[in-house]
N, C-alpha and C positions, 0 to 999 in steps of 0.2 A: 679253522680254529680261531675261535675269539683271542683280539689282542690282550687280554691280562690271563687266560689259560696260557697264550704262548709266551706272556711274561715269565710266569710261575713255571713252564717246564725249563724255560733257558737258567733258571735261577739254581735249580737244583742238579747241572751239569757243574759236575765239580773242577773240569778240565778248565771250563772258562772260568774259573777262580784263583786268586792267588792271597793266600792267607784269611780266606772269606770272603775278599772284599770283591764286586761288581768288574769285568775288565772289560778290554775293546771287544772279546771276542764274543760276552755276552751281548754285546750290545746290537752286535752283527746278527746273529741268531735270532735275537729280538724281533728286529728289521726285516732280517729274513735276505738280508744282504752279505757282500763277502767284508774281512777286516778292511781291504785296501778300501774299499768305498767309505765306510765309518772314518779312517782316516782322514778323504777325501773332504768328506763335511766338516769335519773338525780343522783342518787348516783352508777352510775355504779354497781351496783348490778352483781352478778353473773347469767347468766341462761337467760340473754338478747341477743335475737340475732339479727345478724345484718340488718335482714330487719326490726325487730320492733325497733331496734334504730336509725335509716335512717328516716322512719316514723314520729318518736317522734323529733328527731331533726328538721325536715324540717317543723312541727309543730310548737316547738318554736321561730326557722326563722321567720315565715312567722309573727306571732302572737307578735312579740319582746316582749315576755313573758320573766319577770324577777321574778326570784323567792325572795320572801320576807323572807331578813334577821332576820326579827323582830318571824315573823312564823316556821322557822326555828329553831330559839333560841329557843321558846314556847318549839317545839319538842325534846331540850336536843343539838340541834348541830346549831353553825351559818355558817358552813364550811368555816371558813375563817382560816388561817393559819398566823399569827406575823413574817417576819422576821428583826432580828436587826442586821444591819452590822455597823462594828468598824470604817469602814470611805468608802467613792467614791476611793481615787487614786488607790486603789491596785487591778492592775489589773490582780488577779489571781482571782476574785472575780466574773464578770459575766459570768465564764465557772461555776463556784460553782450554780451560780445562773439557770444556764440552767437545769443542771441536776434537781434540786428542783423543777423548775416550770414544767416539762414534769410528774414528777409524781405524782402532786399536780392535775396539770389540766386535767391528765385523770381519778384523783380521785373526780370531779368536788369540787374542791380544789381553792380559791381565796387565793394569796398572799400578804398581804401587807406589803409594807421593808419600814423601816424607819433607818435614822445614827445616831448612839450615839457620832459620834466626840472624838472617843477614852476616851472620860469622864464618868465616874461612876456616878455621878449626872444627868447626862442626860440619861444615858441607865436603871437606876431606876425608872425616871420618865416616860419613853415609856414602858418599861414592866406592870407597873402601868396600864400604858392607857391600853395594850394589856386587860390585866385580864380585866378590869373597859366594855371595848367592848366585854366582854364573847368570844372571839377567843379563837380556838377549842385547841388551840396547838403554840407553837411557835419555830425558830428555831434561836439559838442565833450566830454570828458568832464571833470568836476573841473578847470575853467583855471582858470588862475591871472591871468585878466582883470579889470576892472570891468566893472559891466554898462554904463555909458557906451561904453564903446569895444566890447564884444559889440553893443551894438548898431550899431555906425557901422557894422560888420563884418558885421549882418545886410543892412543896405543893399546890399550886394554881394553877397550869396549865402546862400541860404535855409540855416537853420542851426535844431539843436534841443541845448538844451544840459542836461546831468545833469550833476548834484552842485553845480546851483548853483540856490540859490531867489529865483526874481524872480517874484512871479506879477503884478507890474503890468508888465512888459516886455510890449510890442505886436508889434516888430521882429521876433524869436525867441519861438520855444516851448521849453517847459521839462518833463523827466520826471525824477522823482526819488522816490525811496522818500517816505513822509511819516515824516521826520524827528523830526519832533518827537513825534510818538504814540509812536514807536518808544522815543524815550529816554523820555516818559512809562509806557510798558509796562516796560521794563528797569527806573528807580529804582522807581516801586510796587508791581514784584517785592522788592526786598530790601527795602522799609520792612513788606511783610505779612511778614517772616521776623522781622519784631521788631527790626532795625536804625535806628539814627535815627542815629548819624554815620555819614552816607555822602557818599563826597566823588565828583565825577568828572574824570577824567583826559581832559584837552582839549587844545588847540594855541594860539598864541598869533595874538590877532586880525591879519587881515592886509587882507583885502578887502572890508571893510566889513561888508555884515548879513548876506553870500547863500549864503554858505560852508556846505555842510552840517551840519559841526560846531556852528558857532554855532546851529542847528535845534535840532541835539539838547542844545544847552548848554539851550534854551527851555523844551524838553521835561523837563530833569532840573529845573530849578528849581520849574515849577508844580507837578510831583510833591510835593517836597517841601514846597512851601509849601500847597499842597492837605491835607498829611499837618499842617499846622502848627507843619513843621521849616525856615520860613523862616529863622532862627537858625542853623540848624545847615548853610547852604550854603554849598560851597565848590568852587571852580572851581583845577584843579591844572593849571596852565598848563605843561608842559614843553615840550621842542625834537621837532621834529615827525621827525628822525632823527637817531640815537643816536651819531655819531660828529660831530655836530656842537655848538659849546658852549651852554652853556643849561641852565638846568633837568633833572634826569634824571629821567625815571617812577621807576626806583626810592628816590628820595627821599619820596614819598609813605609809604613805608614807617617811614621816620625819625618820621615826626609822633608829637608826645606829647599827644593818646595817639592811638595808630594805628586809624585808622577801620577800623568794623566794616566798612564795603563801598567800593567801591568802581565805578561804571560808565564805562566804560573806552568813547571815541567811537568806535573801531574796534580789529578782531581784534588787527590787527598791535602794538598795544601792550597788547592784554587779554593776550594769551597771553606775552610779555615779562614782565608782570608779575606773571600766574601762575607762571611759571617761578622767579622771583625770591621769590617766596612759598615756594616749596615748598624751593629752596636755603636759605634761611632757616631753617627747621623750622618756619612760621605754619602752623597747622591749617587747611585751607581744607577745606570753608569754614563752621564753626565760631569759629572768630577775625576771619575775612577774605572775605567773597562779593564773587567778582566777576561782572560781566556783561560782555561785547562787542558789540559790534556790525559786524555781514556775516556773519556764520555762515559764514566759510568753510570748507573741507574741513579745516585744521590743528585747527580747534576742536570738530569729532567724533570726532580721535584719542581711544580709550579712555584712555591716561594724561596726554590735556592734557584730554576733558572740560570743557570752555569750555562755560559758558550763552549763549548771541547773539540779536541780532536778527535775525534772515531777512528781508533786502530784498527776495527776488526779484528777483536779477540777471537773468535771462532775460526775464523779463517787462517790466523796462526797457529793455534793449534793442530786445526785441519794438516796444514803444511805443513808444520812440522811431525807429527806423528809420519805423514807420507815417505817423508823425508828420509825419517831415522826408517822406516821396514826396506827402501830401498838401499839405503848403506848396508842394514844388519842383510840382506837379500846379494850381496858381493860389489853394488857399484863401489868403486875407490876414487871418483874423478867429488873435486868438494862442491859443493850449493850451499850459495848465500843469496837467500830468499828475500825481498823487499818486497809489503804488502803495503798498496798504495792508501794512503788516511784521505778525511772526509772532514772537512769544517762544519760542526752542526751551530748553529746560530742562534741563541737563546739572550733573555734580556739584560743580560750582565754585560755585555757590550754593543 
């Protein structure tokens, strides 16, 4: 029997219907296989091979068999995964995301992302919904929580959180660049170029100790006080977006006398202030070295040449998705993940 003849007779067994619509049992029939196997390929099961998953796949092709989230849930899992990101611009965030979505979706894993807008009132109210939608697990990035209430909020639902450092949280697991080397790697880059006033360009305390920033603030100061330029540290607290009041990055510029470097907690304000340097006529980076941190793609442009840290966004991702399917899978023991950064070296310093 041709496979679209043996499409069309499985289609018109009404036993494998429910309310008209396409089930697992059609899809078995289809295949030519039992439910349990259809199953098997659908939660990637171990012990499936590749011509009974070819099979099964070209089955629900042909059938646009959608597996029913409601049916699912019945069974203890909706496979759907929550993730909450801290806002769109920051673009070290859809290489985070790639890694997450390749291990989710060959764990037949659905993503849904939703942004809290840096707001705590709004990333409470989306976790809310997460739970309230019985999603299997979620994955938090950069909230703007305490770890007290992340953790009330593990209690309800297995969670693995980046960009925030708790490595004594039980509740939640945690994946995160190691911060702190990274800005160690970044300032005892410009102190070996023979710089000693170097300042770095941070955000102003908000959630206590866990905040990546505050990492990398950790990280610039033993630098320097390693280099035994504890004297000469200095933390530039500006507003964490430019159209709001507060401190401006390019105020650092004003200093008398204007520091020779400058490490900058991330791209988005490195390359602001490289820009701002070079409007100026400051020779960079002969006058002025700066470093960033994400290495994002604007900071390999040949005329922004941004030096950064390379977090390895995909790799946290990676890690983290792994992460959270073995919590939502019954481990209870916590993981707090440190993926080690990379100095890329470009002409700004």
């Amino acid at each position: 029997m041709k496979d679209a003849d043996r499409g069309a007779n499985s289609m018109t067994d009404g036993s494998a219907k429910i309310g008209g619509k396409i089930t697992i049992k059609h899809v078995a029939q289809d295949a030519g296989v039992s439910v349990a196997a259809v199953s098997k390929v659908m939660r990637n099961a171990y012990g499936v091979s590749d011509a009974m998953r070819e099979k099964v796949e070209r089955s629900i092709d042909r059938l646009a068999y959608r597996p029913s989230t409601a049916a699912r849930g019945m069974r203890g899992r909706t496979f759907s995964i929550g993730v909450l990101l801290v806002e769109m611009r920051n673009p070290f965030l859809p290489s985070l995301m790639d890694g997450a979505q390749k291990v989710l979706s060959e764990a037949n894993y659905r993503a849904f992302m939703s942004v809290g807008e840096a707001r705590a009132a709004i990333e409470k109210s989306l976790i809310n919904a997460m739970i309230d939608l019985k999603m299997d697990g979620v994955i938090l990035v950069a909230p703007r929580l305490s770890g007290e209430l992340l953790a009330s909020y593990a209690k309800q639902i297995p969670m693995v959180v980046i960009g925030h450092h708790e490595p004594g949280a039980t509740a939640f697991d945690t994946v995160n660049s190691d911060d702190r080397l990274g800005a160690r790697m970044a300032t005892a880059h410009l102190i070996a170029g023979g710089r000693e006033n170097i300042q770095m360009a941070s955000l102003p305390r908000k959630n206590g100790d866990f905040d990546v920033y505050v990492e990398r603030e950790k990280g610039y100061i033993e630098a320097m006080t390693e280099a035994g330029l504890e004297n000469r540290v200095g933390v530039w607290r500006m507003r964490e977006h430019p159209d709001r009041a507060g401190p401006r990055l390019a105020d650092l510029l004003d200093l008398d006398p204007m520091p020779q470097g400058v490490f900058c907690w991330s791209d988005i304000h490195a390359v602001r202030l490289l820009n701002e340097a070079k409007v100026r006529g400051i020779d960079v980076p002969n006058q002025l070295a700066i470093v960033g941190y994400d290495n994002t793609p604007a900071a390999g442009l040949p005329l922004i040449g941004l030096s950064s840290i390379e977090q390895r966004g995909t790799e946290i991702g990676r890690l983290a998705a792994d992460t959270l399917l073995s919590r939502i899978g019954g481990r209870a023991t916590p993981q707090h993940i440190l993926v080690e950064p990379e100095l890329v070296l470009r002409s700004s310093s």
